[in-house]
VMD Tcl script that draws the C-alpha trace (Angstrom):
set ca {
  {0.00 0.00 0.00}
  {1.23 3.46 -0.77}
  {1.69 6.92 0.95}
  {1.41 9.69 -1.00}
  {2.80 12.58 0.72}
  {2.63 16.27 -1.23}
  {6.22 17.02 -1.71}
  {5.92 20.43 -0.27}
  {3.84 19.60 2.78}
  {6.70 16.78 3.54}
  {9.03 19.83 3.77}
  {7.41 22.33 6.16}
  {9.60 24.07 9.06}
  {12.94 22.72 7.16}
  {12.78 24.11 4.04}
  {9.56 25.54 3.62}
  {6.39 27.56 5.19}
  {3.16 27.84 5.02}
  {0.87 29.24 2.61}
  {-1.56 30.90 5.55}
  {-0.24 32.36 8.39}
  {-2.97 33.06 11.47}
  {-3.73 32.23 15.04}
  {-7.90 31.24 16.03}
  {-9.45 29.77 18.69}
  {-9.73 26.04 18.52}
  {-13.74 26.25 18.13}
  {-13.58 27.95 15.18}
  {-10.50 26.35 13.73}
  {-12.03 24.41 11.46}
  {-14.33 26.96 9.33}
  {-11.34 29.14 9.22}
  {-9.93 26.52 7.73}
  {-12.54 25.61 4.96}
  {-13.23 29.61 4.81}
  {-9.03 29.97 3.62}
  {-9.37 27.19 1.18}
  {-12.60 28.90 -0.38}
  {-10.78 32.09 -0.76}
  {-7.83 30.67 -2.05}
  {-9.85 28.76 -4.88}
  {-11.74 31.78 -5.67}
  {-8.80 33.86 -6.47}
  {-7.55 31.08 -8.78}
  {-10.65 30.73 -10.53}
  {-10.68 34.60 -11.11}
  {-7.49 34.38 -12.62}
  {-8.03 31.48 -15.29}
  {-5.64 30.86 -17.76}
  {-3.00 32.64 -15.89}
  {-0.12 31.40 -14.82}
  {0.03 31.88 -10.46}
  {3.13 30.13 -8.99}
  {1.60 30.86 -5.27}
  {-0.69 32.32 -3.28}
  {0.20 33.55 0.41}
  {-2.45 34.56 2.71}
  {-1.79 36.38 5.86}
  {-4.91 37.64 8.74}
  {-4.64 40.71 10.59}
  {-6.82 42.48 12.80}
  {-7.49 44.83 10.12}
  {-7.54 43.26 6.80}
  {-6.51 39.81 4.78}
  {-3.29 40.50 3.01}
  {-3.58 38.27 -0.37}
  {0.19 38.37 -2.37}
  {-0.06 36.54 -5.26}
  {3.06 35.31 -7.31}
  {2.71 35.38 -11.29}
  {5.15 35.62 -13.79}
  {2.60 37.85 -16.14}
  {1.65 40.80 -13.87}
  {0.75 43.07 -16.38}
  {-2.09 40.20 -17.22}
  {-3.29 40.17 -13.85}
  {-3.36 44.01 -12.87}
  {-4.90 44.93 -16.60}
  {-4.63 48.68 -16.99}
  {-4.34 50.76 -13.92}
  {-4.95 47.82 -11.58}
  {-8.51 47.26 -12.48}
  {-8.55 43.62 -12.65}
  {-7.27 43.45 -9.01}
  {-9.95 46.15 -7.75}
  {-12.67 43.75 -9.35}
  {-11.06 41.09 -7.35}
  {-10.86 42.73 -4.30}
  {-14.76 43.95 -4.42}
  {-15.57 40.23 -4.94}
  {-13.50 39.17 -2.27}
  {-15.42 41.96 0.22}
  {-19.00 40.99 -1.29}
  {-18.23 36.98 -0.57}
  {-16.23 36.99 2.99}
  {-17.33 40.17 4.41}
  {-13.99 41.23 5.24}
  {-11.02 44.27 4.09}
  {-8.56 42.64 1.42}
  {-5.15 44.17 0.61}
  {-3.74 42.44 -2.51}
  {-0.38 42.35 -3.48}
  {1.36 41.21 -6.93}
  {4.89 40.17 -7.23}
  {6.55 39.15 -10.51}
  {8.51 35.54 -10.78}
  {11.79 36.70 -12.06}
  {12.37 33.00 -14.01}
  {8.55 31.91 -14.49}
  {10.89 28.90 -16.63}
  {11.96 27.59 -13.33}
  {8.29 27.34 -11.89}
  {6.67 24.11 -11.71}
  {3.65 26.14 -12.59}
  {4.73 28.09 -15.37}
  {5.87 24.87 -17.08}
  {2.50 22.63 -15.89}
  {0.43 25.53 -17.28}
  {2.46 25.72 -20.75}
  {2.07 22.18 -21.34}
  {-1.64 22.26 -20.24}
  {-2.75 24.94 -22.68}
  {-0.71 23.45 -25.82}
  {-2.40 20.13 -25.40}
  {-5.85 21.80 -25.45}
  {-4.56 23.36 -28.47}
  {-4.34 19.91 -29.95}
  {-0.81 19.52 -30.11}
  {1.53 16.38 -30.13}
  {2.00 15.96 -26.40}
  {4.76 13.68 -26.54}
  {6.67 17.12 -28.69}
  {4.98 19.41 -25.99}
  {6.96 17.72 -22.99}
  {10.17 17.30 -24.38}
  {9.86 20.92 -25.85}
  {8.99 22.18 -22.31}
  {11.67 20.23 -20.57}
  {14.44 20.93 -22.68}
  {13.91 25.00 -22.10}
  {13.65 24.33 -18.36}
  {16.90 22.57 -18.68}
  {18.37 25.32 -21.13}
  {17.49 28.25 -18.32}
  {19.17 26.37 -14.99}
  {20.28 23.27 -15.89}
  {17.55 21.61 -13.16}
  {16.33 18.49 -12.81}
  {12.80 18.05 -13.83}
  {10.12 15.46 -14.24}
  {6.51 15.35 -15.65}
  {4.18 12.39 -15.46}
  {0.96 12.77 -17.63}
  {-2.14 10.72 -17.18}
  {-5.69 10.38 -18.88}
  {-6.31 9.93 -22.78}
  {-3.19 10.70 -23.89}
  {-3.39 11.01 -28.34}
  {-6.72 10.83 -27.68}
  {-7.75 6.66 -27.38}
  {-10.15 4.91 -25.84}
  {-7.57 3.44 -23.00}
  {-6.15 5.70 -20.64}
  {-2.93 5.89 -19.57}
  {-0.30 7.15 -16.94}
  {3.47 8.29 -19.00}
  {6.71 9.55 -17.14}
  {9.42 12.31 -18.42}
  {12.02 12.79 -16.60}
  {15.70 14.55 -16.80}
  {17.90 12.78 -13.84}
  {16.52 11.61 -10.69}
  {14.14 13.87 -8.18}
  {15.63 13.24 -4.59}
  {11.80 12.80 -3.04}
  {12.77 11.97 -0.15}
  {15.82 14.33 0.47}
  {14.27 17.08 2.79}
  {16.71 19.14 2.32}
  {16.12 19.28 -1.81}
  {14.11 22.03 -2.86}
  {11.71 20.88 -4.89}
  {8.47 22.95 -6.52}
  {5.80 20.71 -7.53}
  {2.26 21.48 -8.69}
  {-0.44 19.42 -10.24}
  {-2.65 20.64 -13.14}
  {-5.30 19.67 -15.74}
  {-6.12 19.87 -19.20}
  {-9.75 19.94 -20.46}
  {-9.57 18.65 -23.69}
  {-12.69 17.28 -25.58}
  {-12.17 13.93 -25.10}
  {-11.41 14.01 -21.73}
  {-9.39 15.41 -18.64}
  {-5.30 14.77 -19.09}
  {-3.58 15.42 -15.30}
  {-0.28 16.42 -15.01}
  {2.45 16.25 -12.61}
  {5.55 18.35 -12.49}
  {8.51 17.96 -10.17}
  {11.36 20.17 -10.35}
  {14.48 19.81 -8.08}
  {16.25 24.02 -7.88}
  {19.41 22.83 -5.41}
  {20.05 21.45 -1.66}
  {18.50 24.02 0.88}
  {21.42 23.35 4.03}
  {20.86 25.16 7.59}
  {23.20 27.16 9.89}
  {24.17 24.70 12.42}
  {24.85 26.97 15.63}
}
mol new
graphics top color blue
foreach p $ca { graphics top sphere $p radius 0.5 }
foreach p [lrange $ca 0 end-1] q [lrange $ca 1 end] { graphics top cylinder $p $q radius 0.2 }
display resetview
């Protein structure tokens, strides 16, 4: 029997932190809970088809501070930041709360497990050789840092009646290396004949501590 563990959850107070940062009362730690993952879907689904690497929530006494990661700001802010004022009098209307969102570019969006997940995703709606698509993909991720990189893809791949899990990879991930940074994300692709999944690992370098 397997164990799945999410390779970024596995890492959490080594290498890595969490998403939401806040402090409630035990009786109400649950729908603050369910309330975070709500928001957190409803910003992604207000920014379809763009690329977001991350989403950090933080609560204050005031106001939610919402920074969002992206390597195609301009996209996201349209002109004079009026796609993020829409988003922020949606977020008021549906939680009843103050919102203060924040955009921050990705300086490599190559590097980003879901820059690349996304760019394969949208070519293979587009009807293109997948097979072409993931080796393209991989080889630029390669070409920027020289990282190691692997993408599994699952569903009705060219389109058959039989589906089907397939595995790209460029050297080893160390999974179970804590101390390897690795950026994983999972995405989908709605095609017409079905849903294709995608998994993307990519290992960036060894993340060592100060040993005092």
């Amino acid at each position: 029997m397997w164990h799945k563990v999410s390779p970024m959850a596995f890492r959490i107070w080594y290498i890595k932190t969490w998403k939401t940062s806040w402090y409630f009362d035990k009786k109400i730690y649950a729908s603050k809970v369910s309330r975070d993952v709500e928001l957190r879907n409803f910003v992604q689904k207000f920014l379809t088809w763009i690329p977001v690497w991350n989403i950090f929530i933080n609560y204050t006494n005031e106001h939610i501070n919402v920074v969002i990661y992206t390597s195609k700001v301009a996209i996201v802010l349209w002109k004079n930041g009026e796609n993020i004022e829409n988003l922020e009098k949606e977020l008021v209307k549906l939680f009843d709360s103050k919102f203060n969102i924040d955009v921050k570019e990705i300086k490599k969006p190559e590097l980003s497990a879901s820059t690349v997940a996304d760019m394969i995703a949208r070519q293979i709606e587009k009807k293109l050789p997948y097979r072409r698509v993931i080796k393209n993909v991989i080889s630029k991720t390669i070409e920027k840092g020289w990282l190691w990189i692997k993408v599994i893809a699952s569903g009705r791949l060219n389109w058959v009646e039989i589906a089907r899990t397939e595995t790209y990879k460029e050297w080893n991930i160390p999974t179970q290396t804590i101390r390897a940074d690795i950026d994983y994300v999972t995405e989908r692709a709605n095609t017409i004949y079905g849903v294709i999944w995608l998994k993307v690992w990519i290992y960036k370098w060894d993340i060592f501590k100060n040993k005092k």
